[in-house]
C-alpha positions, 0 to 999 in steps of 0.5 A, spaced: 401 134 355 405 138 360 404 136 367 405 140 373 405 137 380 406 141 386 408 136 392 408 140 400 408 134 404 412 128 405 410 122 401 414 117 403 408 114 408 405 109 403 400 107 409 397 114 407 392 113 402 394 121 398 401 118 399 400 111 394 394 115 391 401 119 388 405 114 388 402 109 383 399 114 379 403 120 377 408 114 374 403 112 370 400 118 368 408 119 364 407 115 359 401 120 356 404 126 361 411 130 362 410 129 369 415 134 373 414 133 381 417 141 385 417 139 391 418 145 397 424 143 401 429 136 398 426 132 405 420 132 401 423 132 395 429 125 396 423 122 399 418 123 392 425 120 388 424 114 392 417 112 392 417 115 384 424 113 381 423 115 374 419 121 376 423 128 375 422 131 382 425 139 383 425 143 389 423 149 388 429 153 392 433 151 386 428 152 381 432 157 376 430 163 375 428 169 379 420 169 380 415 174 379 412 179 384 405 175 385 400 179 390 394 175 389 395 173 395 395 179 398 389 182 394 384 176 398 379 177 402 381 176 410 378 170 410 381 167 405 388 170 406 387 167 414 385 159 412 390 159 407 396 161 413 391 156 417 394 151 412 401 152 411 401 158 406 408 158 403 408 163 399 416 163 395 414 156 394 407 158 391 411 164 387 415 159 384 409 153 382 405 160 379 411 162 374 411 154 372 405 153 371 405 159 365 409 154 361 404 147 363 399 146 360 396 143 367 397 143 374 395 139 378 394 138 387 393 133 391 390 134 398 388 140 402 395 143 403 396 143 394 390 148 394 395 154 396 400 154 390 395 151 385 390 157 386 397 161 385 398 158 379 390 159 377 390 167 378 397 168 373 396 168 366 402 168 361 400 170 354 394 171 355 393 164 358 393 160 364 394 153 365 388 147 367 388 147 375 386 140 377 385 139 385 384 132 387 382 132 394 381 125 395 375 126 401 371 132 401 375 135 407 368 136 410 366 130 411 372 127 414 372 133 418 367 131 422 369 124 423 374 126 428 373 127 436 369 130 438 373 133 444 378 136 437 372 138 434 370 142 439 377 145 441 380 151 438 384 147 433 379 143 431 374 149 430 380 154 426 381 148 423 373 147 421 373 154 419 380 154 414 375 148 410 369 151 409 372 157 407 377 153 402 370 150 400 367 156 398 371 160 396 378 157 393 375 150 390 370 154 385 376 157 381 379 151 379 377 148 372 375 141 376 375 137 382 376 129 383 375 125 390 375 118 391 368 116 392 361 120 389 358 122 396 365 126 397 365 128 389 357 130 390 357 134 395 364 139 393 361 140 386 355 142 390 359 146 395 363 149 390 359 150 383 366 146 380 365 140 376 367 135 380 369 126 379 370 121 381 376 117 380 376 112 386 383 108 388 387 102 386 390 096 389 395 091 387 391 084 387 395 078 390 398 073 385 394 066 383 399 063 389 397 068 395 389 066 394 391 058 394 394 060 401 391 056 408 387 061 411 386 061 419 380 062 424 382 070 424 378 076 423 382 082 421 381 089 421 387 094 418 388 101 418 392 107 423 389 106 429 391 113 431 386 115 426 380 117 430 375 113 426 379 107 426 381 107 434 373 108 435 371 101 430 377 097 433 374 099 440 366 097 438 369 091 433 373 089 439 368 090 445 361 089 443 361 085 438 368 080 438 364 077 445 358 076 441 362 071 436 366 068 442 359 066 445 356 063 439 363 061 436 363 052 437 369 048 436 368 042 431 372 035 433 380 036 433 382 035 426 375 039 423 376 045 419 374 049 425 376 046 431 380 052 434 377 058 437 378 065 433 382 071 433 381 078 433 386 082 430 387 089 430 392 091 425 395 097 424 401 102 426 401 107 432 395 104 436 393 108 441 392 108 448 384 105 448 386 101 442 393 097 447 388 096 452 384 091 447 389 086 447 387 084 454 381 082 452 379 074 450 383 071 444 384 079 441 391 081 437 393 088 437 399 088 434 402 095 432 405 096 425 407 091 422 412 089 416 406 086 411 399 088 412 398 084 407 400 077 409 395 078 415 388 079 410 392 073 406 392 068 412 385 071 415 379 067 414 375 075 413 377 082 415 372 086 418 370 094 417 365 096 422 366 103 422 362 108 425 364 115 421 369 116 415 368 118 408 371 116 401 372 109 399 376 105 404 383 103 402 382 097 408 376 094 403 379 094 397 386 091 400 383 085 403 379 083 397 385 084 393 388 079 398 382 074 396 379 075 404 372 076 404 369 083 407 364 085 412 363 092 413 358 097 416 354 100 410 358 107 412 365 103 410 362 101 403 361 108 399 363 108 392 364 101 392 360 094 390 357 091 395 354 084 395 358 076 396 358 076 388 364 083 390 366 079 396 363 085 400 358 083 406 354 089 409 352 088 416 350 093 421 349 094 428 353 089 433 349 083 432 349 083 425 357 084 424 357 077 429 353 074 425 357 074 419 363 074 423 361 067 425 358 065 418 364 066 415 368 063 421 364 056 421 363 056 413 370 056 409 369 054 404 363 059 403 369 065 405 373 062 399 368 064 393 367 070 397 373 072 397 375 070 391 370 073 388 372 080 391 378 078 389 375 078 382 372 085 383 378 089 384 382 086 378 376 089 373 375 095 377 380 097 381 387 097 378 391 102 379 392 103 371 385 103 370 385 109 376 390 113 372 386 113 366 381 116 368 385 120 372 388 122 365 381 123 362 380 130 368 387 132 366 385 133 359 378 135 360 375 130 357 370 127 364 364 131 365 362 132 372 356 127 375 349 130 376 349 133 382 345 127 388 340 132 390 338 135 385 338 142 386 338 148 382 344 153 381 339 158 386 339 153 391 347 150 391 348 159 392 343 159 398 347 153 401 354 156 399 352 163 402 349 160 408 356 155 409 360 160 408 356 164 413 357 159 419 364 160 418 365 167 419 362 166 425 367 160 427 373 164 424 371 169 428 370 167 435 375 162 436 380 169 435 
């Protein structure tokens, strides 16, 4: 199988999940796929080589060959035409995905800034053939949308922005042959959308080595992530402020020697911490401590992570590092799509700030309790969540050989029509009024 992957962006940041969804999968994929990577600029191009060694990476400035004329583009409706420039439209670099793709037998994108070129190479056709475009969106853009501020939803940025998904939604996504996204509530709701099989192919995680889980564990609780993300900044201000004080408050020393003799830490870890979240370091017994050399080695000396988050979409990365770090989980019920839950998967759902606390503490004053729970997340993600397993399935897509997962809602093709138009409807008028 001929493999065609467009790349418009940097991948070199493995803290993004898009990025180390890639960066693992498409070297995986090789042994089954003749992968070639055309990438729209030799920035984006060195940094693909060094995170994907054995992958053969193009730019497509020095692709041979002088490109078709291709005006499908500009035959598109205006709405089409404005959300696509919305989101970085190059057209060269869709001309030239559109004149490879003819002799590949896939194409396939990742992210919302693929959907340009891949729906370039989905209206070219050579010898009365055209190849299987995949789009693998991670989250549904919709939902992740709505996660952001407030303040940017409601700017003029955030509403273009808004406006340039759900036309992509609606009117773009329903001419590519199959959709994939990380978790079923993102997966359900863009097969819905769009009238295209969609399927969940989750991400993976490299699990920690017998040696890492036989590592001491501290009084430490640790919540992971960007924390310029509005949805990390706003958990690390919740977990930080109304909850860590709850557990503070019950939290009691043992005698000096004893398991828990020392009072706990919240850490909030992660790169490029915002103003709010640098100001939660002046709290009692509270870490933030910026970008760090290896999240790693802080779920590997944590007695528990915490996910208290309050908005998001897809499968958490968070999640599936900490169990893969052997360090049990409590998360918010908005944390866990997608995912096994229960202490047999090392995942304790708890919502509200008392509720969190009260794990928290459990967890804290019972070592040995977070060890087996710990372990058994550990256990967990090894079965289910190994980055060779994703690229099976992921493989499966590719080849056609997945069906799309029956619609949560239940609805009729009558009424998913009904609720595209209407979607699409509202988008219009967003497009529009910003203007």
């Amino acid at each position: 199988m001929r493999l065609l992957v467009p790349l418009p962006f940097d991948v070199s940041n493995l803290a993004h999940g898009r990025n180390l969804r890639i960066a693992h999968v498409l070297p995986a994929l090789q042994s089954n796929c003749e992968v070639l990577c055309v990438a729209s600029n030799e920035h984006i191009a060195a940094a693909a080589r060094r995170v994907m060694p054995g992958v053969e990476v193009q730019v497509a400035g020095r692709v041979k060959g002088g490109c078709p004329e291709n005006h499908a583009f500009h035959c598109e409706p205006f709405l089409v035409r404005r959300s696509l420039s919305f989101l970085g439209y190059d057209e060269g670099f869709a001309e030239v995905i559109a004149r490879l793709g003819v002799s590949a037998d896939v194409v396939a994108g990742f992210d919302m800034p693929s959907v340009a070129p891949l729906l370039a190479a989905a209206e070219t056709r050579g010898e009365n053939r055209r190849p299987r475009i995949v789009c693998d969106l991670i989250d549904d853009p919709w939902l992740l949308h709505r996660s952001a501020t407030r303040a940017y939803r409601r700017s003029l940025t955030g509403m273009k922005a808004a406006a340039a998904m759900q036309v992509v939604r609606c009117r773009v996504l329903s001419r590519f042959d199959a959709l994939t996204a990380v978790a079923p509530q993102d997966a359900s709701r863009l097969a819905r959308v769009s009238g295209r099989p969609a399927v969940v192919v989750p991400n993976g995680v490299e699990a920690s080595t017998s040696a890492a889980e036989r590592r001491p564990r501290e009084p430490l609780v640790v919540f992971t992530g960007n924390m310029s993300f509005p949805a990390n900044e706003t958990a690390a201000c919740f977990v930080a402020r109304k909850v860590w004080p709850l557990v503070l408050a019950s939290y009691r020393c043992g005698p000096a020697g004893s398991s828990h003799c020392r009072v706990p830490t919240l850490a909030i870890v992660g790169a490029n911490p915002t103003p709010d979240v640098c100001k939660l370091a002046n709290l009692s017994n509270v870490t933030v401590t910026g970008w760090v050399p290896s999240v790693r080695d802080w779920l590997e000396r944590a007695q528990t992570a915490v996910v208290p988050m309050l908005g998001g979409t897809g499968i958490k990365n968070k999640i599936l590092e900490a169990c893969a770090a052997g360090c049990p989980v409590v998360a918010t019920s908005i944390a866990t799509g997608g995912l096994p839950v229960g202490e047999d998967f090392g995942i304790i759902i708890a919502d509200g700030p008392e509720r969190i606390a009260a794990e928290l503490l459990s967890l804290l004053v019972d070592p040995t309790r977070a060890r087996r729970i710990g372990s058994a997340g550990l256990d967990m993600v090894r079965a289910r969540f190994s980055w060779s397993r994703v690229a099976v399935e992921f493989l499966a897509v590719l080849r056609g050989e997945t069906a799309a997962p029956a619609d949560s809602d239940g609805g009729s093709d009558k009424q998913d029509e009904t609720y595209r138009r209407c979607e699409v409807e509202e988008m219009e008028a967003l497009t529009h009024a910003p203007s």
